[in-house]
N, C-alpha and C positions, 0 to 999 in steps of 0.2 A: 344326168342333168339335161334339163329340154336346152335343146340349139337356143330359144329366143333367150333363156335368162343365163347362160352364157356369153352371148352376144351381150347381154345389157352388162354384165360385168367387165366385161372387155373393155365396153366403152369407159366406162366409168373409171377404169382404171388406167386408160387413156388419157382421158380428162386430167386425173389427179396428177400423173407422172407427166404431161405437158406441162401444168400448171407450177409442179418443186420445179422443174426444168429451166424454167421462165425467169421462175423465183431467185433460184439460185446464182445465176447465168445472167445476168441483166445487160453487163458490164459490154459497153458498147468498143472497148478500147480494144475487145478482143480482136472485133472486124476491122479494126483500124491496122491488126499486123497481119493482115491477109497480103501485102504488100511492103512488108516489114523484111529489108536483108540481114544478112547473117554474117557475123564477125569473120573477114577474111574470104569471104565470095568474093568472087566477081559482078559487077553491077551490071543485070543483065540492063540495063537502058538508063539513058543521059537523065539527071534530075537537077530541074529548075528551079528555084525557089518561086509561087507564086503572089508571095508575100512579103511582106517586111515581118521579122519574129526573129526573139530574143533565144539564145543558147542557155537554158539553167545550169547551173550547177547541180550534181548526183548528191542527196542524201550525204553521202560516204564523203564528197568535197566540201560541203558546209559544215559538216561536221568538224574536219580537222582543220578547215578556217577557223571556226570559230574557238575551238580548244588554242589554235598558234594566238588566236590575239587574245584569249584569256591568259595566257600564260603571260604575254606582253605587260599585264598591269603587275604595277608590283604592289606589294604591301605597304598602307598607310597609317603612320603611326603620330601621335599630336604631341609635343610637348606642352605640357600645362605648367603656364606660370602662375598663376594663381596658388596651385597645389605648390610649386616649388618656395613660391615665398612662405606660404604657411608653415613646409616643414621645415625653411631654414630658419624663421621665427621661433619654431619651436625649439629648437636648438640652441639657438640663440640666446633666447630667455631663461633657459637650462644653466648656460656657463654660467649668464649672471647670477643667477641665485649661486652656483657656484664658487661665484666669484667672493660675494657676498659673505657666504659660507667661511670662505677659508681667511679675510679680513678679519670676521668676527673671532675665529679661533685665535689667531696670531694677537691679537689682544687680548684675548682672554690669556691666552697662555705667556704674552708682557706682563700685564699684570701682576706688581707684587706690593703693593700699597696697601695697610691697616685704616687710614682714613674711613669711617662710616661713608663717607658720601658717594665715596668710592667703589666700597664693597655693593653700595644699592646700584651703583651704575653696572659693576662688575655682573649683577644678578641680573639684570637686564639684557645684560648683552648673550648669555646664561643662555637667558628663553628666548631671545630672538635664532639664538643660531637653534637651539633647540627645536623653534616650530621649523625653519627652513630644513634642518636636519632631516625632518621630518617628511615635509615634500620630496627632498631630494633622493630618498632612500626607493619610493614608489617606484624610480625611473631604473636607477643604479643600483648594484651593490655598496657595502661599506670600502670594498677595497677598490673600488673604482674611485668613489667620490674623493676620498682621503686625496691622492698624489695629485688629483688634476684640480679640487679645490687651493692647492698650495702650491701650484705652478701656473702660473700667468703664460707663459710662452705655451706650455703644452694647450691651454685652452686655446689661444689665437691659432697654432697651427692645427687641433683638431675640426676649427670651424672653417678655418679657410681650405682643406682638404676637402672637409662636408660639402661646402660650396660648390667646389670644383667638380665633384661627385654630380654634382645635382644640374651644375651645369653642363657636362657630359650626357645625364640623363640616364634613368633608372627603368628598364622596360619593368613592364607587365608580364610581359610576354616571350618567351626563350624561343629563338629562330635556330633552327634547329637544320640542317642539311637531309639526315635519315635518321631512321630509327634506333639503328645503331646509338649513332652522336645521342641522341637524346637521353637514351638509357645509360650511356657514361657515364651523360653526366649528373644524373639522379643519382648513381651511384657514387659520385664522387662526392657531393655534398648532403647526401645520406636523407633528401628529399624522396616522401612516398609520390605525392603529384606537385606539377606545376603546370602552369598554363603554360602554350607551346603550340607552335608552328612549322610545320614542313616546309623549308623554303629554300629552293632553289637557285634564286638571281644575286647579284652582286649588290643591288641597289636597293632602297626602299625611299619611299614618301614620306618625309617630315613637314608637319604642317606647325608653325610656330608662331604666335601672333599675328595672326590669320594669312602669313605666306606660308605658301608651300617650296621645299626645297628637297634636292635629291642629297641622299647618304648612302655610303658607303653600307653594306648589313651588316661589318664588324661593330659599327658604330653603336648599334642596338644590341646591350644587354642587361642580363638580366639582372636582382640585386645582389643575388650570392656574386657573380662577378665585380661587380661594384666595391662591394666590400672590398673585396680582397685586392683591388687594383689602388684601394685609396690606404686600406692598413700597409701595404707595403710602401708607400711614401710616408707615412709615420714611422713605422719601424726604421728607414734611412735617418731620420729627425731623429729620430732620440733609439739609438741601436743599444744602447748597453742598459736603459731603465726597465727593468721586465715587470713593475709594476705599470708603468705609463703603457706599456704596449697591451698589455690587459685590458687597463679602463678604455685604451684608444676601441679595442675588437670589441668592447660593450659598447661601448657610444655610436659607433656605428650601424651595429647590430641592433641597438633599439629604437634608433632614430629615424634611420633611414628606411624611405619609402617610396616604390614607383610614380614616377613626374612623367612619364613618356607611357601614352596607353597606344592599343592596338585596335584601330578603328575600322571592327570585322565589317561590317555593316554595311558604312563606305566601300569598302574594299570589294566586297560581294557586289555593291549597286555598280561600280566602276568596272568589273566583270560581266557582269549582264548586258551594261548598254555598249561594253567592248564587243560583245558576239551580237547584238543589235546591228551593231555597223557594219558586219562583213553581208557583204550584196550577194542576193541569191544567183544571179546571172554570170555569163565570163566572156558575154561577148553576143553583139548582132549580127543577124544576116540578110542582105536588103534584099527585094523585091530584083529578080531578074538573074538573080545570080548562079553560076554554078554549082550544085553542090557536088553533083558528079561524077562521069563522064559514062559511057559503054563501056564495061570490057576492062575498067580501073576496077583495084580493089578494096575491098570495103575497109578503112581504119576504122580507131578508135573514134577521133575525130567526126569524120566522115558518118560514122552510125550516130552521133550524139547529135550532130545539124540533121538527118533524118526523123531521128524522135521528136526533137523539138518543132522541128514542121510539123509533125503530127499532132502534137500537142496542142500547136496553134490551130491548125485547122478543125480541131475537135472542141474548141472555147468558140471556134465560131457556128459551129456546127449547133450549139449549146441556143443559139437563137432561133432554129428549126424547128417547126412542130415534127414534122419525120425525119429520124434521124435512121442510124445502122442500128439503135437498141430494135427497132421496129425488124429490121430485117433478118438480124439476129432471132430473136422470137418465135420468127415467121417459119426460119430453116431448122429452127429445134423442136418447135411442135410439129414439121413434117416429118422429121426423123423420127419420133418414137410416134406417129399414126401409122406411119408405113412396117414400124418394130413390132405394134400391135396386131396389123392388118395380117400379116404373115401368121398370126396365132389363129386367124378366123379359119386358116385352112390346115396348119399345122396336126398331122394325126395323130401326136403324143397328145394334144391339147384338147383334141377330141374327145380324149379317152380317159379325161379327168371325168370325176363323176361326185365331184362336191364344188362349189363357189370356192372353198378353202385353199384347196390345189392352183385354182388361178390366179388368187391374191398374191400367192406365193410368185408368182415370175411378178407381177407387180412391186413388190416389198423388195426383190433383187434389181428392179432398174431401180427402185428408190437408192438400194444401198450403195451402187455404182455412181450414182449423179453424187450423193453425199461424200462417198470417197474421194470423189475428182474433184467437189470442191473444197472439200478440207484443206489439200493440198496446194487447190488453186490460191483459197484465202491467206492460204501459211506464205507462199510464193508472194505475193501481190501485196500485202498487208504487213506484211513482218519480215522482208526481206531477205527470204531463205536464199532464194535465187542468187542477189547480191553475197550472201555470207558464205555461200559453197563456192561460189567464184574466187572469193578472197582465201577460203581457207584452199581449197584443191582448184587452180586453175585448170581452165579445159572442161569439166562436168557441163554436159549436156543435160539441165535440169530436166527436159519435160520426157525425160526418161526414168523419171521420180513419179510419175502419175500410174495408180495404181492401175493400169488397163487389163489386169490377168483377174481382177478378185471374180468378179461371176461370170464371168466364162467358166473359169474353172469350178466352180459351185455347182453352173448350170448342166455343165457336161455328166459330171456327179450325179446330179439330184436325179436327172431324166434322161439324159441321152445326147449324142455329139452334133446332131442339129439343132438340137434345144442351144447348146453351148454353141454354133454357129452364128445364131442368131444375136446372142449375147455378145459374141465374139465386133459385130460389127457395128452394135449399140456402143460399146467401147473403142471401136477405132474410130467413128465417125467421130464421137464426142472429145473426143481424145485429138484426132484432127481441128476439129474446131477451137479448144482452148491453145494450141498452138497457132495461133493466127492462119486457121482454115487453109494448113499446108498439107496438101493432098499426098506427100512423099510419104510425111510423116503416119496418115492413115492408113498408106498402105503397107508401110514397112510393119506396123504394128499388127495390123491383121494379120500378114504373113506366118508372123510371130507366134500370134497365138493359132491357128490354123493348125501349125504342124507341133506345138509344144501340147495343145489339148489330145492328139491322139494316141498317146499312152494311156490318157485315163479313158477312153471308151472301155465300155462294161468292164469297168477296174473292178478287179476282183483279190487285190492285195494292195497295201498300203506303200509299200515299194514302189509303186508305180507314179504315187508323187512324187518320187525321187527322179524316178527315170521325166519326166514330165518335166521338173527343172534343168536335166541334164539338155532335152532337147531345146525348151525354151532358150538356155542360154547360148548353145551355137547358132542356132536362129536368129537372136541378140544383135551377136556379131556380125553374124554378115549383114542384117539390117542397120546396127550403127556404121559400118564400115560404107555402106551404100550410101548413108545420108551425109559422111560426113565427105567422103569423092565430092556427092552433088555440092554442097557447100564449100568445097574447096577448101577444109579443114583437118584436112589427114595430118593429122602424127600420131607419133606413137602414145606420146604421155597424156594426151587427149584421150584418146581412143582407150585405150586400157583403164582408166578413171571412171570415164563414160559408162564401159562395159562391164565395172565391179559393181558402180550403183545401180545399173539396171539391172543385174544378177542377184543384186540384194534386195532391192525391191520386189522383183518377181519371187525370189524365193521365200519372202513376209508374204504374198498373197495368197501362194499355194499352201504356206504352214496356216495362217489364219481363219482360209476356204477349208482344212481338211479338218483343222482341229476345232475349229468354232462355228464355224457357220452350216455347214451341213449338218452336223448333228442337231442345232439349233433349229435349222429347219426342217429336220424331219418332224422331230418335235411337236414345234409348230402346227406347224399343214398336214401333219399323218402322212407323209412321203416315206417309201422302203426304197430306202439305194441298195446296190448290189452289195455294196459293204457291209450292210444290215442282213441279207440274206446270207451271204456266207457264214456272219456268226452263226443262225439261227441254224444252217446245218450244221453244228457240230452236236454230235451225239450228247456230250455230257451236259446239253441245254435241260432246263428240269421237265419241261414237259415232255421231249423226247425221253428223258428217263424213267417219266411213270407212262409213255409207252410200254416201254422195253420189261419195267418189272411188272406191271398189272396184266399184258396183254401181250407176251413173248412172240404168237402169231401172227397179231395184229401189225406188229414192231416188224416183222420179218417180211409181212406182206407190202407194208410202206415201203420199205428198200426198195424191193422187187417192182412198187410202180413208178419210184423216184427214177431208177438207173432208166425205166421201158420208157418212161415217160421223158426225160430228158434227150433222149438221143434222139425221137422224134420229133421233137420238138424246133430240133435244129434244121429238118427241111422244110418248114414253113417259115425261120426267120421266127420264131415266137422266140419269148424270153426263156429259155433255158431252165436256166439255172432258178426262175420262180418259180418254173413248174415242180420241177425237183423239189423246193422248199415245201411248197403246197400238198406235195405228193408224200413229203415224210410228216405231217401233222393233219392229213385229210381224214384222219380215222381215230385222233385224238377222243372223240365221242364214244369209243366202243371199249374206253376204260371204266366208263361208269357201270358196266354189266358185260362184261369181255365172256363170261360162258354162253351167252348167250349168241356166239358168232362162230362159225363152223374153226373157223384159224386158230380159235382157241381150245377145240373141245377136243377133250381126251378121252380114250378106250371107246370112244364111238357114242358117249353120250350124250344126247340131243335134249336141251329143257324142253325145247318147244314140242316136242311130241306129246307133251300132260299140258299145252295151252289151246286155247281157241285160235285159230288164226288169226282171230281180229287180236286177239292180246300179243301175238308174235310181230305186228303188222307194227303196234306201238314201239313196242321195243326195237324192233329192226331200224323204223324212219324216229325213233328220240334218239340216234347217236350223233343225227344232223345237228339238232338245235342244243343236247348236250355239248356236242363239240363245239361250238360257236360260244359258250356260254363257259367250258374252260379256256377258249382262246382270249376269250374278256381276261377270264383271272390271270393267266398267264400273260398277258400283257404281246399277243402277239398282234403285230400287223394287218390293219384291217386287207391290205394288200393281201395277205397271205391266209387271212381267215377264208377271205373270200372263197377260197382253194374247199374249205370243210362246208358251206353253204350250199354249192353250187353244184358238186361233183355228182352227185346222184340226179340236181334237177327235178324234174317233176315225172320222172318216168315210174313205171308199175314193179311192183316186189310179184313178179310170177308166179314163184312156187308157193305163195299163202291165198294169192288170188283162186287160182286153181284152188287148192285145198278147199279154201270155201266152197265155191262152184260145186266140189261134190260132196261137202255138206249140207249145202242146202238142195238135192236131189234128194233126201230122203226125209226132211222139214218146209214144206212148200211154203212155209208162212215165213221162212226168213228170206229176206232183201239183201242180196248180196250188189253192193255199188264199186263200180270201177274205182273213183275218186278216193274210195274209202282205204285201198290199198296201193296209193300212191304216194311220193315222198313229195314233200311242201313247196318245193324250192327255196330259191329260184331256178330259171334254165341258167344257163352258163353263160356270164354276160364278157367272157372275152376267150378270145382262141387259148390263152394256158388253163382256163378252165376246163373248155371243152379238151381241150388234151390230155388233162387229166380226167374226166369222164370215163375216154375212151382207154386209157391205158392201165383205170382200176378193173373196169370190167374185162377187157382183154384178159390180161394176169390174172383174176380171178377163174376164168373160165377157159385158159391153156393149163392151169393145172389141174383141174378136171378131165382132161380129155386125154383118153386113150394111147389115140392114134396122134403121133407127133409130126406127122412126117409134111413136105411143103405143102403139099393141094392140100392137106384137112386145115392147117394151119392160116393158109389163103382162105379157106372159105370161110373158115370160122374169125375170121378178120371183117372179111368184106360184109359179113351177114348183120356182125355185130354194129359196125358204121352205119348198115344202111337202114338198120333197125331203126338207130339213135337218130337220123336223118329222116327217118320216114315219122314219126312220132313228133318232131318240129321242136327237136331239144337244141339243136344248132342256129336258132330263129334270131335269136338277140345276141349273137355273138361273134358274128362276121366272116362266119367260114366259108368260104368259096367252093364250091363244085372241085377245081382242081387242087384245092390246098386238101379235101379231103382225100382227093384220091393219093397225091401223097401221104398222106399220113398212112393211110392202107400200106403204100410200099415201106413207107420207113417198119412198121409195126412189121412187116413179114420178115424183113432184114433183119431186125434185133432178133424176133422171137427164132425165127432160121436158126439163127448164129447162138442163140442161147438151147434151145436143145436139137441140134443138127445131132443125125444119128452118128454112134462113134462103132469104130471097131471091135469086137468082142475077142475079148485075150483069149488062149489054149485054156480050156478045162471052165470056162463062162457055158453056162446055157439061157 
């Protein structure tokens, strides 16, 4: 990728990531705790108040204001006399026809006179009682009406009971203490539902021709109570008549009807404008006054007349065209230009070689600003901060902000400067949502500084363990430090503090290891080292149709992986991608594997019945073969790279030649250099070129003879300087003395791989 449209993506992704930054982060009140103490410090300096301003009440105090004066109303219930007179009318009108009723029988049944005029009057009275009989039946049974129709006293004292009933009053509504009580008493009078209230107070609202007056809550009940409080003054009245106490439980039972309702409505409006009344304030503080002193410590008190100053001076601040949002703004887009700036020189960044790659550190400061404000939003918006106070006193909330998640992603995905850099994109930001307290930025860097270097070139998944274990002794002595400066050491503090932030950090590392890096490999085409170690393991499928197609070829990858890994490690290259590179660089030579000396048995050579230009094909298609099973096999452009690159553009000798003296005795054939060269590319990074030199080497030490150091040296130094003189090292940054290393490393391996041995008694 050219410098300039790198740079332009840079920028761009500057832009963007200033711009969420901005976005998300507006909140001016943060800079307002740049100066904000801390529960139980010492106040480092005297504070004055420079204003007149009001103390509010917390959320959490008007709340249980307002609950203590809704609990204050009681329940208001109406006695309706309109309804009471109609249903004692009702009643009323009842006994008389009653009454009626049992007159007329009592004559009928005097009655014993023959006289005609008699007997028409007698029929008369006949159908009068008859039609009333009639009525009366609708309401009562026969064996009710009978006894109370022919008892005068039992009617007067069943009405004046009724009365009395009605003037006691009949709720609606069952007041009930718990849920217990309520299900008693359903069970007791063998009711599925009734209307019912949970209530608490001694008292309730009676409103009775349009005064209102307090009762007693015994006083409201309901009518199965009723009943039963007026049948048992009947039953006293007439204790030995078990027909009269029958008709008494039916006349009751049918008659009576709620006269006292429960006026939910009211009661809900007298609730509401009760929490209406409690005042958000608890108190002023004038103009001139002390809130502070030097060197006093900071109460409860004391922090809430601080806030509240703030609050005022920020409602006046509200009348400024420049405020702190401005300044704010100003110091988070320097912070991620200068995050950026460091990538214009950064050599991992360099060495990207798609737009995709770069996006990617962009899409990880996206994900860390979204992180810090979820958390900020959940803190500030829905009062987590308050709720973890009340549920676990002492949590030091902003040890809840994820400040580990791409650090440790970044360290992963590229490397521990990559992750450094990260590292202080999240302490600065993480500083600043803390009211731009520079302890706190640097206790957290600290933090992650030394919990990221387990994971440099992790090469096991343990290592995120170990990564937490250091994170969180690091933790400690960083909360330990912050909570000295703040004058807040104890122990149930501090141990509280130090489990949430042990559990937070250990959600970021599980989320970074399990989600996001893989996601972003994905993504961006990124190989972490953890993707490499998979891919060396033998039973990968492509390493297996090595191994069966091309047992030589399988045998020769080993052989450059180990040569090529060891030197690898004196120039600081990446190891272990070389290694990977170096066991799939030959993947190509399964499509025709006789046709490669590693594979060919009893000494049989195809290419001795080919032209050398048809040998020339076959030899340079294992390049673009290999590259085209690295597609199918789904390996890493990273590491395909390794099959593209390794051969270069350099010349196949022994075919070139061969031509060369076939065409001595055909003067008319054209033999061209280019014609017997392999396509590339040159080798566009130093594991490339190290695998170059480590395939040719091993191919051409096991040719040779003479093993001993000087042929081994020379046959080293010849083959580099060949590779070097030919301008195959041109695009891939090898230095003069990284090559001459590589010279010493390769004499040391191959030395040490076939150093001459001892010859046993009876060896020749």
């Amino acid at each position: 990728m050219k410098k300039k449209k790198k740079k332009l993506h840079l920028f761009l992704g500057c832009v963007l990531v200033s711009a969420i930054a901005i976005f998300l982060f507006p909140d001016k009140n943060i800079a307002m705790q740049a100066d904000h103490p801390h529960l139980g410090q010492l106040s480092t300096r005297t504070i004055i108040s420079p204003i007149n301003f009001d103390i509010p009440k917390s959320k959490q105090e008007i709340e249980i204001e307002r609950q203590r004066a809704e609990e204050k109303v009681s329940a208001i219930f109406e006695y309706n006399t309109d309804e009471t007179n109609r249903i004692s009318e009702d009643l009323k009108q009842y006994l008389h026809k009653l009454a009626q009723y049992g007159n007329l029988q009592a004559q009928i049944n005097a009655s014993g006179s023959t006289n005609p005029d008699a007997a028409d009057t007698l029929q008369m009275k006949v159908q009068q009682a008859s039609r009333i009989y009639e009525v009366l039946k609708q309401r009562l049974s026969i064996t009710a009406i009978k006894p109370l129709s022919q008892n005068a006293k039992a009617r007067d004292s069943v009405f004046s009971v009724f009365n009395q009933m009605l003037k006691r009053g009949i709720s609606n509504t069952l007041l009930a203490k718990t849920e217990t009580e309520l299900k008693l008493f359903m069970e007791s009078y063998n009711v599925q539902e009734i209307r019912h209230l949970i209530y608490n107070k001694t008292t309730v609202a009676m409103i009775r021709d349009s005064e209102e007056m307090t009762l007693e809550t015994s006083a409201i009940q309901p009518l199965q109570r009723r009943i039963d409080e007026s049948f048992a003054q009947l039953q006293q009245a007439f204790p030995s008549d078990q027909g009269l106490q029958s008709a008494f439980y039916e006349v009751l039972y049918v008659f009576s009807l709620p006269n006292v309702f429960y006026l939910e409505k009211e009661t809900e409006a007298r609730k509401v404008a009760a929490r209406d009344k409690v005042t958000l304030i608890k108190g002023m503080v004038p103009r001139g006054m002390e809130i502070v002193s030097q060197g006093a410590p900071i109460t409860k008190e004391i922090l809430e007349k601080i806030e509240a100053l703030q609050q005022a001076q920020q409602k006046e601040e509200n009348e400024r065209t420049l405020t702190a949002t401005y300044g704010q703004a100003t110091i988070i887009a320097l912070i991620i230009i200068a995050f950026f700036f460091y990538f214009f020189y950064n050599e991992t960044v360099r060495k990207f070689k798609s737009p995709r790659q770069l996006w990617s550190l962009v899409l990880l400061a996206i994900i860390q600003l979204l992180a810090f404000w979820a958390v900020h939003y959940l803190s500030s918006n829905l009062n987590m901060a308050e709720f973890l106070n009340g549920q676990v006193k002492g949590v030091d909330f902003m040890w809840l902000y994820p400040f580990a998640l791409t650090p440790v992603i970044a360290t992963v995905l590229f490397n521990y400067r990559l992750g450094l850099a990260f590292s202080v994109l999240s302490s600065l930001i993480f500083g600043i949502l803390n009211g731009y307290d520079l302890a706190a930025t640097i206790a957290v860097f600290a933090v992650l500084i030394i919990s990221l270097v387990p994971l440099v070139r992790i090469r096991y998944r343990v290592q995120f363990i170990y990564a937490i274990i250091v994170g969180v002794v690091s933790m400690a002595a960083s909360i330990s430090i912050m909570f000295l400066l703040r004058n807040r050491m104890n122990f149930e503090s501090f141990y509280q503090t130090l489990a949430a932030a042990s559990a937070n950090f250990a959600v970021c590392i599980a989320i970074s290891s399990a989600f996001f890096v893989h996601l972003m490999e994905r993504i961006f085409g990124i190989t972490t080292v953890l993707t490499l170690m998979e891919m060396s393991d033998f039973n990968r499928p492509a390493l297996k149709r090595i191994s069966e197609l091309a047992p030589g070829t399988f045998h020769h990858s080993i052989q450059v992986s180990n040569l090529a890994e060891k030197v690898a490690e004196s120039i600081e290259a990446n190891s272990l991608l070389v290694r990977v590179m170096a066991l799939y660089h030959d993947i190509g030579k399964t499509m025709r594997p006789e046709f490669f000396t590693e594979n060919q048995k009893q000494g049989i050579n195809p290419h001795n019945s080919l032209d050398p230009m048809q040998s020339v094909k076959i030899i340079c298609g294992h390049v673009e073969q290999g590259y085209t099973l690295a597609q199918e096999y789904k390996i890493p452009e990273l590491v395909a790279a390794g099959i593209r690159e390794h051969h270069g553009t350099t010349t196949i000798q022994y075919f070139y030649h061969k031509a060369l003296e076939a065409a001595k005795d055909d003067p008319s054939k054209v033999v061209k250099l280019e014609d017997f060269q392999y396509k590339g590319p040159k080798p566009q990074s130093k594991e490339t070129a190290i695998l170059m030199l480590a395939d040719i080497i091993e191919a051409t030490s096991r040719s040779m003879s003479n093993m001993d150091s000087e042929a081994l040296q020379e046959m080293i130094h010849n083959t580099i300087q060949g590779r070097f003189n030919e301008g195959q090292f041109s695009e891939c940054n090898l230095s003069v003395r990284e090559l001459f290393k590589l010279e010493q490393a390769f004499l040391r391996s191959l030395d040490g791989t076939y150093h001459t041995r001892v010859k046993y008694p009876g060896q020749k």
